[in-house]
N, C-alpha and C positions, 0 to 999 in steps of 0.2 A: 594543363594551362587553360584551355578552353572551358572548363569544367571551374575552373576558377574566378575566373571572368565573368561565367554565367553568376555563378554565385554573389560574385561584388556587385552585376547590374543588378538583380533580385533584391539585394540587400536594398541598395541604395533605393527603387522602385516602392521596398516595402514599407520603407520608412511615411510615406504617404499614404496609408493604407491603413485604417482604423484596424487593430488585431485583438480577437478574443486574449492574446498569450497575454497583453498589458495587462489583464482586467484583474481587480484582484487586491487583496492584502497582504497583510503576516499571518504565519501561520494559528494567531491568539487577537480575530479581532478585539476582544472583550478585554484587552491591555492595548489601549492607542498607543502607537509610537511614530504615528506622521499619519501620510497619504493611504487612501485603501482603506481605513476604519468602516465596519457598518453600525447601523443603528439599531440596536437592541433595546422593544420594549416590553419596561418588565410589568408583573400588575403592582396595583400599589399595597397590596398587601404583604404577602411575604417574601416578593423578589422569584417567582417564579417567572417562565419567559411563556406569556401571550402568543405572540410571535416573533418566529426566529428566522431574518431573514439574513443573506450574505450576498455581499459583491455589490457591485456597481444596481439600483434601482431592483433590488432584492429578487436578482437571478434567478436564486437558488435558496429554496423553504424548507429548512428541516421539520418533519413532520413525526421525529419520532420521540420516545419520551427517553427524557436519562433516565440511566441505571440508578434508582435512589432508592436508601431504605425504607422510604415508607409509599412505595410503591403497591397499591393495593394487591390482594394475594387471592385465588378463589378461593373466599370462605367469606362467611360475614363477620366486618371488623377485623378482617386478617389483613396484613401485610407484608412485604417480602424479605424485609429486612436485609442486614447487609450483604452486598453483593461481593465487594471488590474486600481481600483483607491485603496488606503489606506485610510483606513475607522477610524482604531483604530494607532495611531505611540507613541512610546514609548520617539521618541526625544520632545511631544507634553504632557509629565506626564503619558502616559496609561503604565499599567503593560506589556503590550504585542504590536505586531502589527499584524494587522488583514487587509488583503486587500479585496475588492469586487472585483469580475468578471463581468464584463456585454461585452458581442459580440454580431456578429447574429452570428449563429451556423454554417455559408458555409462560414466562416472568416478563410481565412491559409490553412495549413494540416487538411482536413474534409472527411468525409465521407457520400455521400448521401443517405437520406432512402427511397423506394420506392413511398413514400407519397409527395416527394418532387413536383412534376409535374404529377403524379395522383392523381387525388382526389377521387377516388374510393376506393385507395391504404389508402391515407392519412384517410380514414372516415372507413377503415376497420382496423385501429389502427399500422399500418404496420410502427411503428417508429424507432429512435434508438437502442431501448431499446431491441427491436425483433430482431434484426441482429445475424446473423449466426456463433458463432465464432471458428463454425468447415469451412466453408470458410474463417473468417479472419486468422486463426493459422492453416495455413498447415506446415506439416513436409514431408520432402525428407529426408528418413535416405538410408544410406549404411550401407556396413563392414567398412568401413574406418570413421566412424562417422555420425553427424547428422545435417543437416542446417536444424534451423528452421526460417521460418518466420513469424514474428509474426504484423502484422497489427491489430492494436484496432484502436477503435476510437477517432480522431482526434492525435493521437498520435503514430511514427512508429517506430520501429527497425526492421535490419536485422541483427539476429543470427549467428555464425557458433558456435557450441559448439557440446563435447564430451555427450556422457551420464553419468550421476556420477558413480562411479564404484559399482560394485555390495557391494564390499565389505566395503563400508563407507552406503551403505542401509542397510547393515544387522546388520551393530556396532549401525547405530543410532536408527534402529529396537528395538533391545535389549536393549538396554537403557532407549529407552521408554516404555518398557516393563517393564522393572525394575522399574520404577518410577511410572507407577500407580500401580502398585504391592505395593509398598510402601506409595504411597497415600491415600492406603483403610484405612490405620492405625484408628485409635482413637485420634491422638496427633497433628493432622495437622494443629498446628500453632493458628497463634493471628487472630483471630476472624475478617472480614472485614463490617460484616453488620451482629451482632445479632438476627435482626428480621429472617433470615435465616438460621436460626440452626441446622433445619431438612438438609440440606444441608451438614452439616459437614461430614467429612471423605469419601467424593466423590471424583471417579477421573473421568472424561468424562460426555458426555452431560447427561442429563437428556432429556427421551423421553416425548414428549407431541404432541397435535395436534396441527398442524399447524394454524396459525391465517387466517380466511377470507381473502382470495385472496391473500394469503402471496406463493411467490414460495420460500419457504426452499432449498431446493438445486437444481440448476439447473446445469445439464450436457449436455455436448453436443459429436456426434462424438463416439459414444458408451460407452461414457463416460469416455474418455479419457479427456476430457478438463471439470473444475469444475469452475462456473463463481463464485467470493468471493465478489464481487461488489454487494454493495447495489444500486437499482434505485432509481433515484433521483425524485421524488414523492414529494407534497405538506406534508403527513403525516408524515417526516422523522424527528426525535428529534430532537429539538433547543432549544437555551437560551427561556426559560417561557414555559407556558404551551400548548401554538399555534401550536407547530411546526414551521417547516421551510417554510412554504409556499409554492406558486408557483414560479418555480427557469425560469421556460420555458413560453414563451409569442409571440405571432404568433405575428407577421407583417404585412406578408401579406397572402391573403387566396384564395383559388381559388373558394370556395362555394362564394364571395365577387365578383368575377369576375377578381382576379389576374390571370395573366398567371403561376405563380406556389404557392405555399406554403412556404415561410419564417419565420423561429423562432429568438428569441434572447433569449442568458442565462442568466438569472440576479440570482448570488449567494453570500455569504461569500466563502473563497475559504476555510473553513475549515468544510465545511458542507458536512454528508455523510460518504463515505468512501474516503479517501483524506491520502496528506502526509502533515508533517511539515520539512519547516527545520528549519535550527540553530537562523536564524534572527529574527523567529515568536518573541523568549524572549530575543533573547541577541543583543539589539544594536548595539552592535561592531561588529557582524557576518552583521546584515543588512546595515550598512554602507559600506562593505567591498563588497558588491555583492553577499553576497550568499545566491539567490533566487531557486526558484525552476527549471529555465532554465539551473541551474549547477550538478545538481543533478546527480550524478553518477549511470549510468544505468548499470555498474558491480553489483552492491551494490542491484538495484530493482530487476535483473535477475539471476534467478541460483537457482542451488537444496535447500531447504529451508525444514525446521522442523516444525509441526504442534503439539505442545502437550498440554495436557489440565493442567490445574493450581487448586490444589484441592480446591474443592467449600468452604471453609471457611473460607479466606483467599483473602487479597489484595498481588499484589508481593511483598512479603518482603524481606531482604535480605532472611532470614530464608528459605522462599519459594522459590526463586533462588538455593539455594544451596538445599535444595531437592528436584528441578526435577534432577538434576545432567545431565544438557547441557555439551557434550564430547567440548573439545578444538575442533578448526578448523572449528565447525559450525557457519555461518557465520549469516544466517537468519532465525527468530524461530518466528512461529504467537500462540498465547499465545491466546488459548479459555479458556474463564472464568465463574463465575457466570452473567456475561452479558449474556451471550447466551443464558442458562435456563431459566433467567427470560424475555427472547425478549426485551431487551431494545431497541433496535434500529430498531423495529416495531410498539411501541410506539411513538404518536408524544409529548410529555409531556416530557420535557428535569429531567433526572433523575441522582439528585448529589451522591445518594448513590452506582455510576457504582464501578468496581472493576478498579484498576489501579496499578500501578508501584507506591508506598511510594519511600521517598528520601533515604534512604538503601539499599530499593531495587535495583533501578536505578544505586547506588555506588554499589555495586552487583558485578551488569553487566558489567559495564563496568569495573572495576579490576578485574575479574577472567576471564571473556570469552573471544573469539572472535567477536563474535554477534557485526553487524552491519545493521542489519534490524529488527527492533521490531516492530511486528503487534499486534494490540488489537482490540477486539470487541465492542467497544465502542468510541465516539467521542474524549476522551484524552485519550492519552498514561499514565498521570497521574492521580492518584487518587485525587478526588476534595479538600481534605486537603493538600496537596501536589502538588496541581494544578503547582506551579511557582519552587519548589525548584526542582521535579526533572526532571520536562522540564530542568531546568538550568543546572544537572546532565549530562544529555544523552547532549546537548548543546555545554559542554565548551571548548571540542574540537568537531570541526565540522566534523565527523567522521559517525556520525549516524544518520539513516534516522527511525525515526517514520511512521509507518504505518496504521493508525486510521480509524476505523468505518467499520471491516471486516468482513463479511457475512460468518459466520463458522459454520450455523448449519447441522448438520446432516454430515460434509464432516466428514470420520475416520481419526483416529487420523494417525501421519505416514510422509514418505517422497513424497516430491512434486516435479515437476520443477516449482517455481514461476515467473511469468512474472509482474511486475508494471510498468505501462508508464502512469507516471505523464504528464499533460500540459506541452509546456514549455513556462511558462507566467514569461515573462522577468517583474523582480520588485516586483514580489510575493513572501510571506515569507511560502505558502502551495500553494496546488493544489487539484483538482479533481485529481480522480487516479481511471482505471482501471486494476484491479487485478486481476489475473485468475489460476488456479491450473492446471499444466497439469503434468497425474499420469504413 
């Protein structure tokens, strides 16, 4: 009761209180449909974007280039040609559309790994994957606020933002607080996978050992920065029992006698930890252009809610309504019975994941603000539910899914979340890395 009390003065108090969570659009500024639009200007020549700024007095500067075929290539008069193809199209009878990625990796906005032109480097494992991202995400903070910059790779922003106020950390503290307080009950709802019943009336992870050569939680920077990104690995779940394969494949090798080391990605762009947007299910959205180069990077950046979803249970609406998410939170990553069970260290694709039911989904979007939904698992939906409540979260292009996030071990709590998807002009998802910084 006390705990609830705090929570209503907080509320009430914070309503006074100018908050980063207001700031913001849809997840497509580049299709107005009210309040939050930014201003994109283009040149006046072939409609390419000058500059590309988002949010409220242009935040946040993308600085990196889309994925387009005539992206120059090293060679003279070379180009890269297409990057993104569609594998699965909905105008073609499929339920969905589903694009492939294939590039070489130093295609556009990249980032080299030491391995590139050592081969010392490159056979002592020094790849991607090993990159520093207490060097890519420095922060310069003052009194007067905080610029951060945030470089991942192949994909850039530059930052200027506040820190969230203390006091929308300590409401959505307590809230969360409340909520697994409440979750230990006995009553927790409709059952999401029976075989799991020891499970019931949990709220947060379950401790176990880590899986052979699994890095559970990687920090960096003293632990200020929490990487949520799973590596892309041959062992990663996929459709059948295989796994995803090998997604990376060298070209050229310098143990071969090349002058350097060249890879190329070959993926699904929904493999991993990745986004979707609206076009993946709704054909009218992928005709209309909205791919994942429109993606509203207000929406992928900003303070964000991590809370656990009690272990017996798929999101239902039921489940929605008692973790009791306050108004004005905008982006919430929803650790599940995924996480417990490692599905997504598993390469053997597993239909019984937990997900968003088509209630739940209707949930969300009638009661909250929530416009980033993160899950530990490849859909955002539960595999009965596969299409209806993709269609849900969908129908206005408003929110962005955020699937297949690396949440073990991180405490539950508030974050700054940073996501910078690809921006692969034509694709209805993207690779995405995603990173907690506390």
């Amino acid at each position: 009761m006390a705990v609830a009390l705090l929570a209503s003065l907080l509320l009430a108090l914070l309503l006074l209180v100018p908050s980063p969570l207001s700031a913001g659009g849809d997840a497509h500024p580049g299709y107005p449909s009210g309040e939050g639009t930014c201003t994109v200007d283009s040149d006046a020549g072939g409609g390419g974007f000058w500059l590309r700024e988002r949010g409220p007095a242009g935040r946040i500067i993308d600085i990196t280039h889309a994925y387009v075929p005539d992206l120059p290539a090293f060679a003279p008069g070379a180009v890269a040609g297409p990057v993104v193809r569609l594998k699965h199209s909905m105008a073609e009878g499929s339920e969905y559309n589903l694009s492939e990625l294939r590039m070489e990796c130093h295609t556009g906005t990249h980032v080299d790994a030491p391995g590139h032109i050592n081969q010392d480097n490159f056979a002592a494992g020094l790849d991607v994957d090993t990159l520093d991202l207490d060097v890519l995400n420095a922060s310069l903070c003052s009194i007067a606020g905080c610029l951060l910059l945030a470089f991942l790779p192949a994909s850039c922003e530059l930052v200027a933002m506040s820190l969230p106020p203390p006091l929308m950390a300590t409401l959505l503290l307590a809230v969360t607080t409340a909520s697994c307080v409440l979750a230990a009950g006995d009553d927790g709802g409709i059952a999401a996978h029976p075989a799991y019943a020891d499970a019931a009336g949990t709220c947060g992870p379950a401790s176990a050992a880590p899986a052979a050569g699994a890095r559970r939680l990687e920090e960096y920077d003293g632990e200020r920065i929490v990487d949520i990104t799973h590596a892309y690995r041959p062992e990663l779940p996929g459709v059948g029992p295989d796994g995803l394969g090998p997604v990376v494949f060298q070209t050229m090798s310098m143990a071969n006698g090349s002058f350097c080391n060249l890879s190329e990605l070959r993926m699904v762009v929904h493999a991993g930890t990745h986004i979707d947007t609206p076009g993946h299910m709704i054909q009218e959205h992928f005709e209309a252009g909205l791919d994942a180069d429109k993606l509203d990077l207000v929406v992928l950046n900003g303070p964000a809610l991590l809370v656990d979803v009690p272990r017996n249970t798929n999101i239902t609406a039921e489940a929605m309504e008692f973790l009791k998410i306050p108004k004005g939170v905008r982006r919430v990553l929803f650790r599940t019975l995924n996480t417990d069970r490692k599905l997504m260290w598993k390469k053997a694709g597993d239909l019984s994941y937990v997900g968003f039911t088509e209630d739940g989904a209707q949930w969300l979007v009638d009661n909250t603000d929530i416009k980033l939904v993160g899950v530990d698992y490849l859909s955002v939906a539960a595999f009965d539910h596969l299409i209806s409540a993709h269609v849900v979260f969908f129908k206005n292009p408003d929110i962005i899914p955020v699937e297949g996030l690396k949440l073990d071990d991180v405490p539950a709590g508030i974050y700054n979340l940073h996501c910078l998807p690809l921006r692969l002009v034509g694709a209805e998802g993207s690779p995405v890395r995603c990173i907690l910084i506390k």
